[in-house]
C-alpha positions in Angstrom: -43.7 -36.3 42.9 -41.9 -38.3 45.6 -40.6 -36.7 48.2 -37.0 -36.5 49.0 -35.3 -38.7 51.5 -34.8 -37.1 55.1 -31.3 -35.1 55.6 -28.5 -37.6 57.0 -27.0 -34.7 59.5 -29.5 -35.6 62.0 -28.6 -39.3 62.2 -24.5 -38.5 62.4 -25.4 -36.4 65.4 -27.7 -39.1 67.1 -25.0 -41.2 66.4 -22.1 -38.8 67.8 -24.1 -38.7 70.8 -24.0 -42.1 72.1 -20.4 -43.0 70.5 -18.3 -40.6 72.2 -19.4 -41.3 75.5 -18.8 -44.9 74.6 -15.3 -44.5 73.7 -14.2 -42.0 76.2 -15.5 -44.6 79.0 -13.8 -47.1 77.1 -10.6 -45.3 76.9 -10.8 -44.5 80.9 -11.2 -48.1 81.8 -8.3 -48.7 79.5 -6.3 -46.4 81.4 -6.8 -47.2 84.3 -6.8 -50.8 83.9 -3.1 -50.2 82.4 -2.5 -48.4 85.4 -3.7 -50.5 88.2 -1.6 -51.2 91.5 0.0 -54.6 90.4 -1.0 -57.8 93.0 1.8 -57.8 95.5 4.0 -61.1 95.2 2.7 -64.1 96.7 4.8 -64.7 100.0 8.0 -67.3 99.6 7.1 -70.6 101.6 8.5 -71.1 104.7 9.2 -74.4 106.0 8.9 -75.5 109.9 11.0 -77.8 111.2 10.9 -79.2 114.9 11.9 -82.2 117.0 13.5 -82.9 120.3 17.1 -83.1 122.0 19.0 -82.4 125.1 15.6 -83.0 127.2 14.0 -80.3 125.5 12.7 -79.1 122.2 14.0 -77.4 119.0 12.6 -75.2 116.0 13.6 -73.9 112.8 11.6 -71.7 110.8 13.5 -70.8 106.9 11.8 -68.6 104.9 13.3 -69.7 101.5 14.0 -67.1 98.8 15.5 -70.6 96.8 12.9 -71.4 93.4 14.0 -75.0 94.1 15.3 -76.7 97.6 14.7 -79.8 99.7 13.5 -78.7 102.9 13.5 -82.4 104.3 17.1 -83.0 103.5 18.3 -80.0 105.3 15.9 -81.1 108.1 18.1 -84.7 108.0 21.1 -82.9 108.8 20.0 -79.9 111.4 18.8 -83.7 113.3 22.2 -84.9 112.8 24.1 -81.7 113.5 22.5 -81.9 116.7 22.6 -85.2 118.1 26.3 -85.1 117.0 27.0 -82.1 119.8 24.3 -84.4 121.9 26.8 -87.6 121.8 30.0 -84.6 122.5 29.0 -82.6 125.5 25.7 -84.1 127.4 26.4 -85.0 131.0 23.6 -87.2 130.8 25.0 -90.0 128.3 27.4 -92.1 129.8 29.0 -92.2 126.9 29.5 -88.8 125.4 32.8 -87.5 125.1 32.4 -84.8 128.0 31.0 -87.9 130.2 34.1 -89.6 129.7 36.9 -87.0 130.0 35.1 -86.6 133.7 35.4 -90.1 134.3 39.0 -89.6 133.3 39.2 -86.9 135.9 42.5 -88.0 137.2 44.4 -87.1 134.1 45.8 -83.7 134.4 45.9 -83.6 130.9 44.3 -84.8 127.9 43.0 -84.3 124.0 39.7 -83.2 123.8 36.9 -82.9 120.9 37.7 -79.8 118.9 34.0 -78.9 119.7 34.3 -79.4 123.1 37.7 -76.9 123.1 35.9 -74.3 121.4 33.4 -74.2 124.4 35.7 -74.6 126.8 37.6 -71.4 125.4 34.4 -69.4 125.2 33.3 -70.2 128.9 36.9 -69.4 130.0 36.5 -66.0 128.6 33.3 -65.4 130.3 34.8 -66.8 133.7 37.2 -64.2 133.8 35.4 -61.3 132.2 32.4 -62.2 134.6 35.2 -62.0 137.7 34.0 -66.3 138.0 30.4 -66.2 138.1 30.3 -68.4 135.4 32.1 -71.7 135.7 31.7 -74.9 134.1 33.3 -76.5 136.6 30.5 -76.2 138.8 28.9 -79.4 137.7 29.7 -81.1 140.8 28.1 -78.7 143.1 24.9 -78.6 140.9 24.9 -82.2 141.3 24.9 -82.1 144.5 22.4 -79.6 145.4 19.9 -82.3 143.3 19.9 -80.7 139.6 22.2 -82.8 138.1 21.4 -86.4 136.2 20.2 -87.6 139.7 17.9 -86.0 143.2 20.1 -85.8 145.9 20.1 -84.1 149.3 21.7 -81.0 149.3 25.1 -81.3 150.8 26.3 -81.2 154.0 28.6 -77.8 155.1 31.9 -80.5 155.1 30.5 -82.0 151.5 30.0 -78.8 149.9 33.5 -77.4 151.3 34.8 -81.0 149.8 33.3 -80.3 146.3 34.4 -76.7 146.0 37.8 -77.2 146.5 37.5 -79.1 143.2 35.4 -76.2 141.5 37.3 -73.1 139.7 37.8 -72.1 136.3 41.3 -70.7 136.8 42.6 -74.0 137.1 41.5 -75.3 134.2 43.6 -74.2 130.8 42.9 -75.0 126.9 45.2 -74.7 123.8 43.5 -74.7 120.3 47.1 -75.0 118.8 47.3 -78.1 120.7 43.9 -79.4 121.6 45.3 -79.8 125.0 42.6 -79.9 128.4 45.0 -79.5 131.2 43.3 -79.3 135.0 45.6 -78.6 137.7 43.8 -80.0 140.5 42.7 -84.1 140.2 38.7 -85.0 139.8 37.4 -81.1 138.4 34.9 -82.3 136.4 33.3 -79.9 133.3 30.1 -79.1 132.5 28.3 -77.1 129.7 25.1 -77.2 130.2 24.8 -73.0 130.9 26.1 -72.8 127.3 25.5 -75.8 125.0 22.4 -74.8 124.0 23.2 -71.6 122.8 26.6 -73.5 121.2 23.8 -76.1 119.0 21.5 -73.0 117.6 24.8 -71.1 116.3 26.3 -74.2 115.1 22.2 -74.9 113.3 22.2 -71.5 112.0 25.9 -72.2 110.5 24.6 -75.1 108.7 21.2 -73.1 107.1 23.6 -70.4 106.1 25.8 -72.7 104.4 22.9 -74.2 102.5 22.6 -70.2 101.0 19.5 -68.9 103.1 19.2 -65.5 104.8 16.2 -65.4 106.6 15.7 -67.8 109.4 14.9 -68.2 113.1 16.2 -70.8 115.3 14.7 -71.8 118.9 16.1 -74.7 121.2 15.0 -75.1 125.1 14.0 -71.4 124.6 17.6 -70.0 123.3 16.6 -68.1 120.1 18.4 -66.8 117.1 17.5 -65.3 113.7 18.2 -63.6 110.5 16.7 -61.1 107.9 12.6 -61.0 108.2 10.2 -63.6 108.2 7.8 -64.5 105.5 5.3 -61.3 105.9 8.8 -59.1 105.6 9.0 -58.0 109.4 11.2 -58.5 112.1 11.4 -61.5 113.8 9.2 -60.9 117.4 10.5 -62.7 119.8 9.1 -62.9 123.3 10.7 -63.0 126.6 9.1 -64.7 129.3 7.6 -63.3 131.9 9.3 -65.5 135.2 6.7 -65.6 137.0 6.6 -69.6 136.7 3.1 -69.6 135.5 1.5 -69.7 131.5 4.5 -68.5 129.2 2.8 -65.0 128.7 5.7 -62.9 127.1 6.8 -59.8 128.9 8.3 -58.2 126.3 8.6 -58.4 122.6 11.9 -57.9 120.9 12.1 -57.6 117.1 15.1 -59.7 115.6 16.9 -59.4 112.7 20.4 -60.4 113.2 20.9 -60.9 116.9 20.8 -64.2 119.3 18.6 -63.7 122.4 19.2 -66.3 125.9 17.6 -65.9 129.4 18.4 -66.9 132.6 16.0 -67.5 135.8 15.2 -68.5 138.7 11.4 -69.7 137.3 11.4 -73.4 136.1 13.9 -75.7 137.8 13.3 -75.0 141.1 13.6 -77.5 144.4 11.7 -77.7 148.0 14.9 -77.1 150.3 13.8 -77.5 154.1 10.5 -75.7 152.6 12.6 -73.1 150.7 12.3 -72.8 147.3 16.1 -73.1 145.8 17.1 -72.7 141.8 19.1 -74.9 140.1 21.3 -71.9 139.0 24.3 -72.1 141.6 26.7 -69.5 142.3 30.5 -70.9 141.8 32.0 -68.5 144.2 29.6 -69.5 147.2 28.8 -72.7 146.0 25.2 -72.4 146.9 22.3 -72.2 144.7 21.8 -67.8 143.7 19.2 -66.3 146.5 19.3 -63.0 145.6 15.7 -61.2 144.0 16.5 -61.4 140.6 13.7 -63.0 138.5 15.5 -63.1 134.9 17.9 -62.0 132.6 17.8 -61.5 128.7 20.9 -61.3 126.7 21.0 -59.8 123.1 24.0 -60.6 121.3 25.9 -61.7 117.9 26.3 -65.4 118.7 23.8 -67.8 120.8 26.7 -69.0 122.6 27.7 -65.8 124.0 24.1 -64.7 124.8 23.4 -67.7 126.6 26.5 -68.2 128.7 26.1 -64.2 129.7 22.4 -64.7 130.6 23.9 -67.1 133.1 26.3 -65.3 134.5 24.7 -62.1 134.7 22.0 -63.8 136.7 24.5 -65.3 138.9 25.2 -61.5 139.6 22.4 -60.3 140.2 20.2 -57.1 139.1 22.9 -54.0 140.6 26.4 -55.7 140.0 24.9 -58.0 136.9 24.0 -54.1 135.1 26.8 -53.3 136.2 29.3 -55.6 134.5 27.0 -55.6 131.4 27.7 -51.6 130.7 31.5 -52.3 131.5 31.1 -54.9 128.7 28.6 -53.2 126.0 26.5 -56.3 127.0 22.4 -56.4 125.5 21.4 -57.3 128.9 17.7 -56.5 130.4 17.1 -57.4 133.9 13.6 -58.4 135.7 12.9 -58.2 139.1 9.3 -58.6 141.3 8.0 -55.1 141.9 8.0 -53.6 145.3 4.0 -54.0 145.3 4.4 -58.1 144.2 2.4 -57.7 140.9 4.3 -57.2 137.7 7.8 -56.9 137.0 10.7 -53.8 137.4 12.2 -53.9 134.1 16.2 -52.6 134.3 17.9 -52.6 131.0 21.7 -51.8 129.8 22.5 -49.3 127.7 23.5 -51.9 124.8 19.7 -53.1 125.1 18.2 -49.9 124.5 20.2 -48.7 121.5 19.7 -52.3 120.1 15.9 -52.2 120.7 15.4 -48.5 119.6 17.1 -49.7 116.5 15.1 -52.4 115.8 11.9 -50.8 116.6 8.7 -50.6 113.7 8.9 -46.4 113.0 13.1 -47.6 112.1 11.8 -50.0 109.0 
C-alpha cells in the first residue's frame, strides 16, 4: 500500500515563521514612514536689489511671502522714489529744489516742497531737543571748512565769525498748515545732508510696505532699516562699524527686527588741516569741525530719519553730555571711544540700547 502523504502542520508553521516577521517589519516601516518628520518648507525667495544715489550706494533685500510679484517693477520705483528726493534736497545739483531756495536766500519767506517741510520740521525738533547741536543751517560753515560741493581753505577767524552769524536754527520757522519757509536773517542757507539719507530709506521702506511686504531690510550710505526676519527666519544682523578707518570689520552685531539703525563718526571724511586731521562733522555752536575723542555713535530707533539725524547730533556732543541727553530722551544710543591703552574700542551704551538689544537677543526668539 501507498503511503500517506506527509502531515500539513509542519509546512503552516515553516510558513508562520518567515511571515510574521515579514509583516511586523512591514507594518513598522509603515509606521514609521506615516510618521516621519515632514521636509521643512523650502525658504521664500528673496530678491536683492541695489544701485547708486546721493554719491553713495543703496540696497534692498525683501524676503517675499507673495506666491506671485514683480520684483523688477518695485525695483523701477524704489529708483524713482529716490532720485525724486535726489532732484528735492541734494546740495550738489544746481538744480534741486533745496539748491534753489538757497540761491533765493534773500527771501525771508517762501513755499517749499512738502518733502523738504517735513525735514525741515524733524531737524527743527532735534535742534532744540539736542540744545542746537544739530543744525541744518550749518551748510555754510561745512563748506567752508572744505566738505561741501567744493575744497576750500578752512576759513579765516573774521570768515568763520562772517558765516556764523548766518548759521542758527532758531531763526529759521516752518508751517505745514501753510507750507511756509520763513528765515529771519538774509542768506541762511539749509542743508540736509545729516538727515536725508535716513529720510530716503523710511520713505523706500514706505513704498515696500505699501506693495504688502513685511520682511525687508533697507541699507543706503550705511543707514540701515528693517522688518520681520529674513529668509532663514532670524533677525536681521546688522553690523556697526568699527571707526577705526581701516577694513569695515563690524564691532558689534545688532539683531533687527523693527528698528532703524544710523551712525555718526569721525572715521571716513576726514581733511589734513595744518597737519591735523579734522572731520567733516562740524559743531554749529562753535562753528568748528567736533575735536573731542569720540570715535562713533549708533542710534537705534523707529524711523531712519530720526536715527540718523540723532547719530549726528549726539556725536556733535560728545561721549559724557551725548549719554547724557540720550537717557533724558529714551534715545538707543551706543557710544565708541579709543581705549585708554589705543587698541580696541570703550563701548558706552544708553539704557534705551540695552533694553532694545537684550530684547532682541537669540535666547528671546
Amino acid at each position: 500500500m501507498g503511503g500517506s502523504p506527509p502531515p500539513l502542520v509542519n509546512e503552516d508553521l515553516s510558513l508562520r515563521r518567515f511571515l510574521l516577521p515579514g509583516l511586523f517589519v512591514l507594518a513598522l516601516f509603515v509606521t514609521l514612514w506615516i510618521r516621519r518628520p515632514e521636509a521643512p518648507p523650502p525658504p521664500p525667495p528673496q530678491w536683492v536689489m541695489q544701485g547708486e544715489i546721493f554719491g553713495t550706494t543703496w540696497a534692498a533685500k525683501i524676503v517675499s511671502d507673495l506666491p506671485v510679484e514683480d520684483p523688477a517693477q518695485l525695483e523701477r520705483a524704489i529708483q524713482e522714489v529716490l532720485h525724486s528726493i535726489d532732484k528735492t534736497m541734494s546740495t550738489y545739483d544746481l538744480e534741486s529744489s533745496l539748491s534753489l531756495l538757497n540761491d533765493r536766500n534773500h527771501e525771508l519767506e517762501a513755499k517749499i516742497d512738502p518733502d523738504l517741510g517735513r525735514l525741515v520740521a524733524e531737524s527743527l525738533d532735534i535742534y532744540k531737543r539736542s540744545g542746537g547741536a544739530f543744525d541744518v543751517t550749518v551748510g555754510p560753515l561745512v563748506n567752508a571748512w572744505g566738505f561741501g560741493p567744493e575744497i576750500a581753505t578752512p576759513p579765516s577767524a573774521v570768515e568763520q565769525a562772517e558765516l556764523a552769524a548766518r548759521v542758527g536754527s532758531q531763526y529759521l520757522h516752518y508751517s505745514p498748515a501753510t507750507g511756509l519757509l520763513q528765515r529771519e536773517i538774509p542768506g541762511m542757507e539749509i542743508d540736509l545732508s545729516a538727515i536725508a539719507k535716513g529720510y530716503a530709506v523710511d520713505r523706500v521702506v514706505t513704498l515696500i510696505q505699501s506693495a504688502k511686504h513685511n520682511r525687508f531690510l533697507v541699507e543706503i550710505g550705511g543707514e540701515v532699516r528693517a522688518q520681520g526676519l529674513n529668509a532663514r527666519g532670524r533677525p536681521w544682523a546688522v553690523g556697526i562699524e568699527r571707526p577705526d578707518g581701516g577694513e569695515q570689520d563690524a564691532e558689534l552685531i545688532v539683531d533687527i527686527t523693527k528698528h532703524a539703525l544710523a551712525t555718526s563718526g569721525n572715521y571716513r571724511n576726514l581733511r589734513s588741516v595744518d597737519g591735523v586731521q579734522v572731520t567733516h562733522i562740524i559743531d554749529p555752536r562753535s562753528g568748528e569741525p567736533v575735536s573731542h575723542g569720540l570715535s562713533s555713535v549708533s542710534v537705534l530707533a523707529d524711523t531712519c530719519t530720526r536715527a540718523d539725524g540723532w547719530a549726528t547730533a549726539l556725536y556733535v556732543l560728545g561721549a559724557a553730555e551725548g549719554l547724557n541727553v540720550a537717557k533724558r530722551e529714551g534715545l538707543a544710543a551706543l557710544f565708541l571711544t579709543p581705549s585708554e591703552s589705543g587698541e580696541g574700542f570703550v563701548q558706552r551704551a544708553s539704557p534705551e540700547f540695552l533694553r532694545l538689544q537684550a530684547q532682541s537677543s537669540p535666547e528671546t526668539h
